[in-house]
C-alpha positions in Angstrom: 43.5 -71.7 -116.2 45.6 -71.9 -119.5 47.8 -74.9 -118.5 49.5 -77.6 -120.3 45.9 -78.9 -119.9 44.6 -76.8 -122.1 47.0 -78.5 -124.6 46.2 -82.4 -124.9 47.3 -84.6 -127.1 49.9 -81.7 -128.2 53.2 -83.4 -129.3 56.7 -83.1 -131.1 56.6 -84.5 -134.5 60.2 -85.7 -134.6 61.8 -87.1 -138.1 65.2 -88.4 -137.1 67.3 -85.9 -135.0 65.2 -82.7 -136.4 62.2 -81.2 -134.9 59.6 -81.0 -137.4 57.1 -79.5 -135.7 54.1 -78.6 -133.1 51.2 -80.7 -134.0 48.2 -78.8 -131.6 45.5 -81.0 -130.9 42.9 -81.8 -133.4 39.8 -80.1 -131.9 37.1 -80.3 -134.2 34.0 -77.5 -133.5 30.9 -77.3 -134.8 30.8 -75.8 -138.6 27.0 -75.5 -138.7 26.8 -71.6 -137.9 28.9 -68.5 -138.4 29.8 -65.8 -135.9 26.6 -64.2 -136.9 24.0 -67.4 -136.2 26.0 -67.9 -132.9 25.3 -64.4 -131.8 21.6 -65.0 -132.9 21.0 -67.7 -131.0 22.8 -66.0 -127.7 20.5 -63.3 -128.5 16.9 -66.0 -128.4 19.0 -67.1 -125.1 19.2 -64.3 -123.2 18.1 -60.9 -125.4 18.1 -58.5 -122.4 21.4 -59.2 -121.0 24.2 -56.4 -121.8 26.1 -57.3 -125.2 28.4 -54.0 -125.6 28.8 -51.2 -122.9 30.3 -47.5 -122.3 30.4 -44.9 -119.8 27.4 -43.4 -121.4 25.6 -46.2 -123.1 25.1 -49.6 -123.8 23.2 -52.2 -126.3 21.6 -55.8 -124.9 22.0 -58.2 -127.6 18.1 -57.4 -128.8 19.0 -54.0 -129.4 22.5 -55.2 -130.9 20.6 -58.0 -133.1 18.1 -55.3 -133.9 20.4 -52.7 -135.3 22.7 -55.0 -136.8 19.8 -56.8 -138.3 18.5 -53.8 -140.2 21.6 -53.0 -141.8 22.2 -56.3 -142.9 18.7 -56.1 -144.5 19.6 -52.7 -146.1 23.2 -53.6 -147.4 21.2 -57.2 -148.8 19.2 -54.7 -151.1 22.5 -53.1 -152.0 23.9 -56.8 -153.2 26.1 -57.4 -150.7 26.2 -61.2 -150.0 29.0 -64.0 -150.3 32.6 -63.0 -150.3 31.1 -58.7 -151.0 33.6 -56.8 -149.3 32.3 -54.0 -147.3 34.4 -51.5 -146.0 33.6 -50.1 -142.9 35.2 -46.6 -141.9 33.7 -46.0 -137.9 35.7 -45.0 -134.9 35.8 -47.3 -131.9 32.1 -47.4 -130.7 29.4 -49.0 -130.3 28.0 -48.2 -134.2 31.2 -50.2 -135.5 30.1 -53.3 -133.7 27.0 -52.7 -135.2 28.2 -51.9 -138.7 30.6 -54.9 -138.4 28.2 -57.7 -137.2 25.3 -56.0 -139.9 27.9 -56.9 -142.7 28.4 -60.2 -141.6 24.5 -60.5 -141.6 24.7 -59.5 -144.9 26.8 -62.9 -146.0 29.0 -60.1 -147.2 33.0 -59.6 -145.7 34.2 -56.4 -143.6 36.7 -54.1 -145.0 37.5 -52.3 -141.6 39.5 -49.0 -142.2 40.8 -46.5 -139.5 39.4 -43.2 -139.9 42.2 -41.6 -138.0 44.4 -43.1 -141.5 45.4 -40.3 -144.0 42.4 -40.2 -146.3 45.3 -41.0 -149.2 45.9 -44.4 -147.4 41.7 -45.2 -146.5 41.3 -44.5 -150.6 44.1 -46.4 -151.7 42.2 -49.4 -149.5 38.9 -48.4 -150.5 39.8 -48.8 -154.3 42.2 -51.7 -153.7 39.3 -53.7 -151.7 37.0 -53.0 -155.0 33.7 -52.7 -152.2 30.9 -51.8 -153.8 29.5 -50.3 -150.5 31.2 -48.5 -147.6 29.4 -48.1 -144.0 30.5 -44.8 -142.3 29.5 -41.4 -141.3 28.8 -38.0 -143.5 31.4 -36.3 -142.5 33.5 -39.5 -143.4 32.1 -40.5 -146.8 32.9 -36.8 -148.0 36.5 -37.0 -148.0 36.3 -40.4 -150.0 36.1 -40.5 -153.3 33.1 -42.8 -154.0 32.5 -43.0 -158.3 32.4 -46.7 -157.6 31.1 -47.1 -153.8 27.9 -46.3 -152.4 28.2 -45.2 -148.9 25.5 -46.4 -146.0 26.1 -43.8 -143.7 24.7 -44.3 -139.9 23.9 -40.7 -139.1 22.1 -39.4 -142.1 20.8 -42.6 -143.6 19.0 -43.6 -140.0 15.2 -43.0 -140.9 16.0 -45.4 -144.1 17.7 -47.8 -141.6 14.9 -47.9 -139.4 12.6 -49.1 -141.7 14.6 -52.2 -142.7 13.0 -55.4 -141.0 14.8 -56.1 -137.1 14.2 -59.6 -138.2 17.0 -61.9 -139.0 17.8 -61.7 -142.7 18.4 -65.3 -144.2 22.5 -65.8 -143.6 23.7 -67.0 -147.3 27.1 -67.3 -146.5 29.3 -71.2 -145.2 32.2 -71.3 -143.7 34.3 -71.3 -147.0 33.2 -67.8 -147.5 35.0 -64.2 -146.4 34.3 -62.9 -142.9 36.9 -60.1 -143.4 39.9 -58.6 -145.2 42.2 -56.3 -143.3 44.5 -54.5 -144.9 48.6 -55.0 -143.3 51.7 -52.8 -144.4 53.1 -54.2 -147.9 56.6 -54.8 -149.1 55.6 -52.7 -152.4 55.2 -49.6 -151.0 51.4 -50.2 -150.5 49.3 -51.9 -148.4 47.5 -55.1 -148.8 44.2 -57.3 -148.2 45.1 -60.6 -146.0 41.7 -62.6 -146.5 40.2 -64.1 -143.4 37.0 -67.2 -143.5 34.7 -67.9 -141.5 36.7 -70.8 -140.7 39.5 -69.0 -139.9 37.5 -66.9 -137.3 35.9 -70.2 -135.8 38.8 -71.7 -135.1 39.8 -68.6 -133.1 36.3 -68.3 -131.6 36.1 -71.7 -130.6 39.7 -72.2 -129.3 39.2 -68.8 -127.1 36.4 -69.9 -125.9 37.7 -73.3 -124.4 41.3 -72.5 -123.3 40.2 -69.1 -121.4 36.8 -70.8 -119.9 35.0 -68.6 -121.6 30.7 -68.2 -120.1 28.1 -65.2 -120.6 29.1 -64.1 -117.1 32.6 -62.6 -118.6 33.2 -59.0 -118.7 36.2 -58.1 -121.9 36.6 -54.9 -123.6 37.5 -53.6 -126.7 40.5 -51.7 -126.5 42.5 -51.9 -130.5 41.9 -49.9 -132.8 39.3 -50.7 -135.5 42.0 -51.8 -138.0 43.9 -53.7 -135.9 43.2 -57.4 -136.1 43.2 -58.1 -132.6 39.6 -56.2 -132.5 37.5 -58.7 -133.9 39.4 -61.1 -131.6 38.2 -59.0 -128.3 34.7 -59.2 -130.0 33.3 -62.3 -131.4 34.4 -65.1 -128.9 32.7 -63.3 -126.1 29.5 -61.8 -128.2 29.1 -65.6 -129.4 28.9 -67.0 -125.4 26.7 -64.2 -124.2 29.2 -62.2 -122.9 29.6 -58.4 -122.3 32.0 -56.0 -123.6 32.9 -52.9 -122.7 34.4 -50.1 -124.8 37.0 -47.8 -122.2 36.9 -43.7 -123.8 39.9 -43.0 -125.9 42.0 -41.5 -122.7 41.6 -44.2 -120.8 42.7 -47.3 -122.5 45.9 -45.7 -123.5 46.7 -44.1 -119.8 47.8 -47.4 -117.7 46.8 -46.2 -114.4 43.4 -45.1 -115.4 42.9 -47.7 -117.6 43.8 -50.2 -114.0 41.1 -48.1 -112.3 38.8 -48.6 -115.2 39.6 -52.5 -115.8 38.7 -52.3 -111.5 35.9 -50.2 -111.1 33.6 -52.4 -114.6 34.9 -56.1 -112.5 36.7 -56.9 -116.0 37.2 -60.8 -115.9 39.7 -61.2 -119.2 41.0 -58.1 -121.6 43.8 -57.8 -124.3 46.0 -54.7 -124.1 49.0 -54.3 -126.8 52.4 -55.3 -126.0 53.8 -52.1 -124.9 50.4 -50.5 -122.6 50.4 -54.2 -121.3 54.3 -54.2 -120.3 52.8 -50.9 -118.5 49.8 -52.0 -116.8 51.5 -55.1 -115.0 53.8 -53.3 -113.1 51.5 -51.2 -111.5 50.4 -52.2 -108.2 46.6 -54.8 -108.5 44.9 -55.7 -105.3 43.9 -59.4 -104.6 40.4 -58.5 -105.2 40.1 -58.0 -108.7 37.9 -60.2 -110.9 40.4 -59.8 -113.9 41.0 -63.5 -114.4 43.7 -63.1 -117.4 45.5 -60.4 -119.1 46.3 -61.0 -122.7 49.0 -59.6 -124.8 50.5 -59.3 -127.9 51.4 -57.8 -131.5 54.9 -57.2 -130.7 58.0 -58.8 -129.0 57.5 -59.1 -125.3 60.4 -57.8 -123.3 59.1 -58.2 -119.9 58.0 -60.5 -117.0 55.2 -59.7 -114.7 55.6 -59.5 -110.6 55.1 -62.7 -108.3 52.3 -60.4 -107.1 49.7 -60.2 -110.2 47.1 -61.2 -109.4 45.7 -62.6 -112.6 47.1 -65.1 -115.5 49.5 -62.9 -118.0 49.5 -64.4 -121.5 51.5 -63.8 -124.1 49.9 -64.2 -127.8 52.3 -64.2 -131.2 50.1 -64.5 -134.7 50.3 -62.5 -138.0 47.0 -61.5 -139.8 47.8 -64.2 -142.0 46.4 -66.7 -139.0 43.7 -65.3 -137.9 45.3 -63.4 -135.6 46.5 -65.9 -132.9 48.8 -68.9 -133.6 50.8 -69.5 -130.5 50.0 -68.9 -127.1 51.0 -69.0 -123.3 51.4 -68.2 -120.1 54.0 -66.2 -118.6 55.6 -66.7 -115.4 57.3 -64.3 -113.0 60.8 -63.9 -113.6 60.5 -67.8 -114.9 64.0 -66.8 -117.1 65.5 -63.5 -116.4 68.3 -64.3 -118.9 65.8 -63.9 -121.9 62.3 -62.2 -122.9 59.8 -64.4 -122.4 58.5 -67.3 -125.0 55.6 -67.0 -127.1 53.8 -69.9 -125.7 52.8 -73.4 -128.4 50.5 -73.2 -131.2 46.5 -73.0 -130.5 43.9 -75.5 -131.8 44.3 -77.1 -135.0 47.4 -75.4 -135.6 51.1 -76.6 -136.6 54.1 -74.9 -136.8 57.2 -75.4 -137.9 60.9 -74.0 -137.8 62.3 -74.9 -141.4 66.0 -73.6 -143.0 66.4 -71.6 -146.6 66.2 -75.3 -148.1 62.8 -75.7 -146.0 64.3 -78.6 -144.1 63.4 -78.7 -140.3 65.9 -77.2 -137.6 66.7 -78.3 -134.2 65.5 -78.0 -131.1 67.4 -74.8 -130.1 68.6 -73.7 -133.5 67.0 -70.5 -135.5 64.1 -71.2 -138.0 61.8 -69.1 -139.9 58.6 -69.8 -138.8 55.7 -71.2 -140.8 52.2 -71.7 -139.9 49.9 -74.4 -141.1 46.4 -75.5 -140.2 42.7 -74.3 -139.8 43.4 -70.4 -138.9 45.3 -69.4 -142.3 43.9 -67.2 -144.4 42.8 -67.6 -148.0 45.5 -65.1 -149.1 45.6 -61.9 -150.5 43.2 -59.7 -151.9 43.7 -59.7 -155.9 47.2 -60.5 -155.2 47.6 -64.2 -156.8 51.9 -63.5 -156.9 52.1 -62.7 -153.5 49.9 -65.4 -152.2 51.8 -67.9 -153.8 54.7 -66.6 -152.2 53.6 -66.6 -149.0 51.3 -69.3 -148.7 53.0 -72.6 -150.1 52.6 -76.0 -150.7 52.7 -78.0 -147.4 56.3 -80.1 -147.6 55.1 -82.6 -144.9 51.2 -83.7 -146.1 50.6 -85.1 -149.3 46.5 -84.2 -148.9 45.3 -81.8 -151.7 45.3 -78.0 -151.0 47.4 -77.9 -147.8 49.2 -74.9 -147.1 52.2 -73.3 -144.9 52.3 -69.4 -144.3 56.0 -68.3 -144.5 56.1 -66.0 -141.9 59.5 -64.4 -142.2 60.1 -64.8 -138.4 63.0 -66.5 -136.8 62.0 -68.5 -133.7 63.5 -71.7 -131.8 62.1 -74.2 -130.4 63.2 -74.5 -126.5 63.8 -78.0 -125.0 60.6 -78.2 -123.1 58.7 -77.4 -126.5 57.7 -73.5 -126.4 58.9 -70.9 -128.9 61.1 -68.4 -128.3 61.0 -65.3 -131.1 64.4 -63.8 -132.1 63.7 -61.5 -134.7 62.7 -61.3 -138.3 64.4 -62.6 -141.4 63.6 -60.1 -143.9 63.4 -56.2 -143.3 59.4 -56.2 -141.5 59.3 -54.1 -138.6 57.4 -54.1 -135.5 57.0 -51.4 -133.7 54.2 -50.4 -130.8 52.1 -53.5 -132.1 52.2 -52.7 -135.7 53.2 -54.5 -138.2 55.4 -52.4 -140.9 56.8 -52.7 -144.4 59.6 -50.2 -144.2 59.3 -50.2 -148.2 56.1 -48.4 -148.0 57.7 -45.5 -146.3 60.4 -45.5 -148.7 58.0 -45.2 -151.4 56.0 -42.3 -149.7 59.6 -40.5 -148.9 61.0 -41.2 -152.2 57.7 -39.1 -153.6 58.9 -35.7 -152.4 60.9 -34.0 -154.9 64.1 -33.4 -153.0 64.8 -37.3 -151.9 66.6 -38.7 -154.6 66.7 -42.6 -152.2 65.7 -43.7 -148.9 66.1 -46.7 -146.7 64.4 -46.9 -143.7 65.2 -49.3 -140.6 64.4 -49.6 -136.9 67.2 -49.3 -134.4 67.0 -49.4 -130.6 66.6 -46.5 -128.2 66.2 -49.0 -125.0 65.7 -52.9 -124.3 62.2 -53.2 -126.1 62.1 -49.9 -127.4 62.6 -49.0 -131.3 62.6 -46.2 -133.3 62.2 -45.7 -136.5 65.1 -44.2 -138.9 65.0 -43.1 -142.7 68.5 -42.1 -144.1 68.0 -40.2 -146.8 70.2 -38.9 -150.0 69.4 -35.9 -151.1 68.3 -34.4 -155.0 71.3 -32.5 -156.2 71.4 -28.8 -154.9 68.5 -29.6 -152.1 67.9 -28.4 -148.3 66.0 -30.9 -146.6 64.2 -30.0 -143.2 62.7 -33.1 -141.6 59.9 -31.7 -140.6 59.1 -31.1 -143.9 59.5 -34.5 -144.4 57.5 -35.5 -141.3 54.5 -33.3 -142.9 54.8 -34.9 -146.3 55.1 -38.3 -145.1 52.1 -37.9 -142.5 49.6 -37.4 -146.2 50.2 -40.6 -147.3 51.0 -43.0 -143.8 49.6 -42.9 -140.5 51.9 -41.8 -137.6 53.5 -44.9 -136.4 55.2 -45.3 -139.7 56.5 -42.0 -139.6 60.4 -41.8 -139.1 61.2 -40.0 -135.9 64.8 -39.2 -137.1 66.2 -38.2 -140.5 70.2 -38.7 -141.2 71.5 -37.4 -144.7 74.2 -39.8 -146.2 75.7 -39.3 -149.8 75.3 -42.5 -150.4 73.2 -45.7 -149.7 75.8 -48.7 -149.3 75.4 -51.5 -151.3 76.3 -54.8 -150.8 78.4 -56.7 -153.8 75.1 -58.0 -155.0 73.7 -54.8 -154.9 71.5 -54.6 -151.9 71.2 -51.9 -149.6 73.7 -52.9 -146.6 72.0 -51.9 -144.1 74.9 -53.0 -141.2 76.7 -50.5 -143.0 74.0 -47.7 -142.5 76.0 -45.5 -139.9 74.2 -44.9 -136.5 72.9 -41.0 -135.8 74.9 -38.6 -134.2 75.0 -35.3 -134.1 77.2 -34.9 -137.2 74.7 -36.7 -139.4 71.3 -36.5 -138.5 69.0 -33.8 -140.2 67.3 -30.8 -137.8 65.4 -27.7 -138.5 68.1 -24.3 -139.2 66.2 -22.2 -136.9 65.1 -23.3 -133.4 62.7 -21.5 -131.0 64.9 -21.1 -127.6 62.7 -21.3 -124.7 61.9 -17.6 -122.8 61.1 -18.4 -119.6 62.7 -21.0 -117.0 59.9 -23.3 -117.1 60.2 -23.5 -120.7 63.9 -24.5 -120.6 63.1 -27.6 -118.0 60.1 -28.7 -120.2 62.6 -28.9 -123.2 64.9 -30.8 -121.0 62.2 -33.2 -120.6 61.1 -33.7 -123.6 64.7 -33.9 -125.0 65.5 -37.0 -122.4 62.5 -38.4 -122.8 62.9 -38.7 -127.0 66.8 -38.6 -127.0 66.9 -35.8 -129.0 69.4 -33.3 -128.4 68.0 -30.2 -129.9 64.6 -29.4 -128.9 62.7 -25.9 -129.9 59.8 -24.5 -128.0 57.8 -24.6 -130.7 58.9 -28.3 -131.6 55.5 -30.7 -132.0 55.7 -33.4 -129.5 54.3 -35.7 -131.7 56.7 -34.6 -134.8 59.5 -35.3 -132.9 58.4 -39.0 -132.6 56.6 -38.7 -129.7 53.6 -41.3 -129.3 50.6 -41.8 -126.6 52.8 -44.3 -124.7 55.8 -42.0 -124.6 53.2 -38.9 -123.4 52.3 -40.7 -121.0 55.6 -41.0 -119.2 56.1 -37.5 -120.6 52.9 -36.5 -118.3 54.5 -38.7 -115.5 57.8 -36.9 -115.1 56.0 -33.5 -115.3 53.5 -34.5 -112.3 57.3 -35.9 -110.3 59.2 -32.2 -111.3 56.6 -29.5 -111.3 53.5 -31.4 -108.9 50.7 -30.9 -111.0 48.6 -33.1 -112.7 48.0 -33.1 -116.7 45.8 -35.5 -118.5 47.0 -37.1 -121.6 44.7 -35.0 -123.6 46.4 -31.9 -122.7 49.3 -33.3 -125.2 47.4 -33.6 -127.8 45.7 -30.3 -127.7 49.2 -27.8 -126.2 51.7 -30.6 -128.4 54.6 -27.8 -128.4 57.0 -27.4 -125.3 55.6 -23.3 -125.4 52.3 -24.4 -125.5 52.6 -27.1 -122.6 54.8 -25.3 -120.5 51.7 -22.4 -120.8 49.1 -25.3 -119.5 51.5 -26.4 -116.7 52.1 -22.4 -115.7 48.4 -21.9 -115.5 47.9 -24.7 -112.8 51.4 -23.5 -111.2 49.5 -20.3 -110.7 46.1 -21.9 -109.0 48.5 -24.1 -107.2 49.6 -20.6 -105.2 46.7 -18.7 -105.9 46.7 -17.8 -101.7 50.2 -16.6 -101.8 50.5 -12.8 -102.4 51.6 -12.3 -106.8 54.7 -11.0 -105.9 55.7 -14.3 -104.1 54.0 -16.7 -106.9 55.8 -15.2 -109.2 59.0 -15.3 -107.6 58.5 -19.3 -107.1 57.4 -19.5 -110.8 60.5 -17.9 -111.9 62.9 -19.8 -109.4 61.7 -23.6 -111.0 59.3 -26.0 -110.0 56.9 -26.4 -106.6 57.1 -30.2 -105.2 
């Protein structure tokens, strides 16, 4: 169990009457191998055991080693070796383990990009990265632009693949080296490269391992997505003990109560889930039986205790890119303090923190600091970004030894009297929404490119406890008619959908502050007389239509819907189709999968789909009287 034994020799560094910081133990691991010689030796342990798993397939750690092996060998013929990014452009399967692991093989460093990105954004990081190769699919590698790159692509490059050695290629990389580079929403309108060692991810392997008892008879899953930094977390701690994981179908790990069914039915033992789907998941109902030993969560602000009845540990995780994805950690209790979210837990192994003021002077316990990070898990900095780096990563204040670093976070946490961290909020203008980590100044940059936007500003405000949205206001070019789903179709070239504003409110003005900020307490909240919405909207024909638009118009808080309104366009997310999917099974009785969203998105087209199972629903009852109950409202 994660206890406050899993934390000795933890302490408050006190100087005077101020806190200075969390000191976590001083764990030291073995630096002998890298993630990829730990996997090789689980693989001479126990090379038939399951290593990665779906509903249709799965690898043993030969046939992982094997694969991975012969890319390694291919991409070493290719030059890649010590600190040679590699970017690596798969969807979530079994081939991007492959790819990922073959890179690090290599010696080389994984660049992993999102193919569901814009292919303006995956170039920008391609070019930005400066990879020399890039590990993807045909279909993928043609909508790149690849003068400087060579691409290794899986599915038409496999006969040359398959004649590589499945030996273990000779590992030139140490620990100093680059295990990865993943790219994070910048300030500057674009993003950047936060630089990760094989340190770094050792640290995190190794504490993992220890504080969640980790053994080659656990069963995780890999449930981000490919460019989200918790995915290497749900990989290499449990690939390095022998340990299987197993990859849910795209559905499934974003529908709670199929991904509970699925977590039940595969005896999961330990699985991260994202902030909001976990928030989800633990107030559905678990029986005692389940092998799911602990639930971890995190990427954004927990809002949410789980029942006295869960059945398994829930732990809350808070750590930018920065520190190797993890820096605090900890266990939340039912209810433990209905009077505020719950804490963010202490630092992990061979980490410090500490809550400093604008002069970098240590707060109280109980008073506001921005957060800083020091210790084994930072990164190296950013990727041909020596400006910013020095920025963020400064000289430690508190230790005189050579090199030592603090990561200024630009979070504001306090300290609480029995030592855990409680996260208030952020001290510049960095969003967080649904997990993701956003630079509201690279939307601006992408809005300010259309041609009628003459300035932007874009901020988060609440819908709910928990819940944000994200706002642009917007002053238009002279003589201009904005629509913003124009906008929404501009922005969506350049970003991928979670940084897409869901509402659009014209001002003539930005406001300024007298040193001649934006003021964004003076930004005026939407209303009806202010934000932007399409001229003409598509009135729903039938009944049915008009209590689907109802729906959807509660559901996103928006008070004009069309019938021909995208779902998605209107801000509507997977989490938010999912209680949009709910409601409809409670009004109408019938049963939608998630998917049917994504393929009917409009109110016309999904109340069509919900019509057609209305219809088999009565298919005994005579037409004249289905039609009559069709055109009368919903069967329950």
């Amino acid at each position: 169990m994660l206890t406050e034994a899993n934390h000795p020799g933890q302490a408050l560094a006190e100087m005077g009457p101020h806190l200075v910081a969390w000191n976590a133990t001083e764990q030291p691991y073995p630096q002998d191998a890298c993630v990829p010689q730990l996997i090789a030796r689980q693989v001479a342990a126990t090379p038939e055991a399951i290593a990665l798993i779906t509903d249709e397939q799965h690898l043993s750690y030969r046939e992982l080693n094997q694969r991975s092996n012969q890319l390694a060998h291919y991409l070493q013929t290719m030059g890649v070796g010590p600190n040679v990014l590699v970017g690596v452009c798969l969807e979530r399967s079994l081939d991007l383990v492959v790819a990922l692991l073959g890179v690090l093989k290599a010696g080389g460093a994984y660049v992993p990009l999102d193919p569901a990105y814009p292919p303006e954004r995956l170039a920008f990081m391609l070019k930005d990265a400066q990879a020399p190769v890039l590990v993807t699919r045909r279909h993928w590698a043609d909508s790149f632009s690849l003068s400087h790159t060579k691409a290794v692509c899986l599915d038409t490059d496999a006969q040359a693949l398959a004649q590589q050695p499945d030996t273990d290629p000779r590992f030139p990389a140490g620990i100093a080296n680059l295990a990865y580079v993943l790219y994070t929403s910048g300030s500057t309108g674009q993003p950047k490269g936060v630089q990760i060692s094989h340190d770094g991810l050792l640290n995190l392997v190794y504490w993992h391992q220890r504080a969640f008892d980790i053994t080659a008879a656990d069963r995780a899953t890999q449930v981000a997505s490919p460019a989200f930094d918790a995915a290497g977390w749900e990989l290499w701690p449990y690939l390095t003990a022998g340990a299987s994981v197993y990859l849910p179908d795209e559905e499934t790990r974003v529908t709670p109560v199929a991904l509970r069914d699925w977590l039940l039915k595969h005896d999961i033992t330990i699985s991260f889930l994202p902030t909001p789907l976990a928030e989800e998941v633990i107030m559905l109902e678990w029986p005692g039986t389940t092998r799911l030993r602990y639930l971890l969560t995190g990427g954004d602000a927990l809002q949410h205790y789980p029942p006295a009845t869960l059945p398994f540990a829930f732990i809350n995780n808070y750590g930018p890119t920065e520190s190797t994805v993890v820096a605090t950690s900890g266990r939340v209790l039912p209810m433990e303090h209905p009077e505020r979210p719950p804490l963010i837990g202490r630092p992990i192994a061979n980490t410090q923190v500490y809550l400093l003021d604008e002069q970098l002077q240590p707060v109280s316990i109980g008073e506001v600091g921005e957060l800083y990070i020091g210790g084994a898990s930072l990164a190296l900095g950013y990727h041909n970004r020596p400006e910013l780096t020095a920025e963020r990563f400064i000289q430690h204040p508190f230790r005189a030894e050579s090199g030592a670093r603090l990561y200024k976070t630009g979070d504001l946490v306090r300290f609480m009297p029995d030592g855990q961290l409680a996260f208030v909020g952020r001290a510049d203008d960095q969003i967080k929404i649904r997990g993701y980590r956003i630079e509201p100044g690279e939307i601006v940059a992408a809005l300010n490119r259309h041609p009628a936007i003459q300035a932007s500003v874009v901020v988060a405000r609440d819908e709910a406890p928990g819940e944000k949205r994200l706002v642009a206001y917007i002053v238009a070019a002279p003589e201009t008619a904005i629509a913003p789903g124009a906008l929404q179709e501009h922005l969506r070239e350049y970003l991928p959908d979670y940084m897409v504003p869901a509402i659009f409110v014209g001002v003539d003005a930005l406001p300024m502050t007298p040193n001649g900020k934006i003021d964004r307490a003076a930004l005026p909240t939407p209303d009806e007389t202010n934000t932007l919405h399409t001229d003409a909207r598509d009135e729903p024909l039938t009944p049915l239509e008009a209590q689907v638009t109802q729906i959807v118009s509660n559901l996103l808080n928006i008070s004009e819907v069309g019938a021909e309104d995208n779902f998605f366009m209107l801000g509507g997310h997977s989490m938010l189709g999912i209680q949009l999917v709910t409601q409809i099974h409670e009004t109408f009785g019938v049963e939608l999968p998630l998917r049917t969203l994504f393929e009917a998105p409009t109110v016309r087209q999904l109340s069509a789909e919900i019509e057609q199972r209305l219809i088999a629903k009565v298919e005994m009852m005579s037409e004249e009287e289905a039609r009559r109950i069709l055109e009368s409202g919903p069967i329950t």
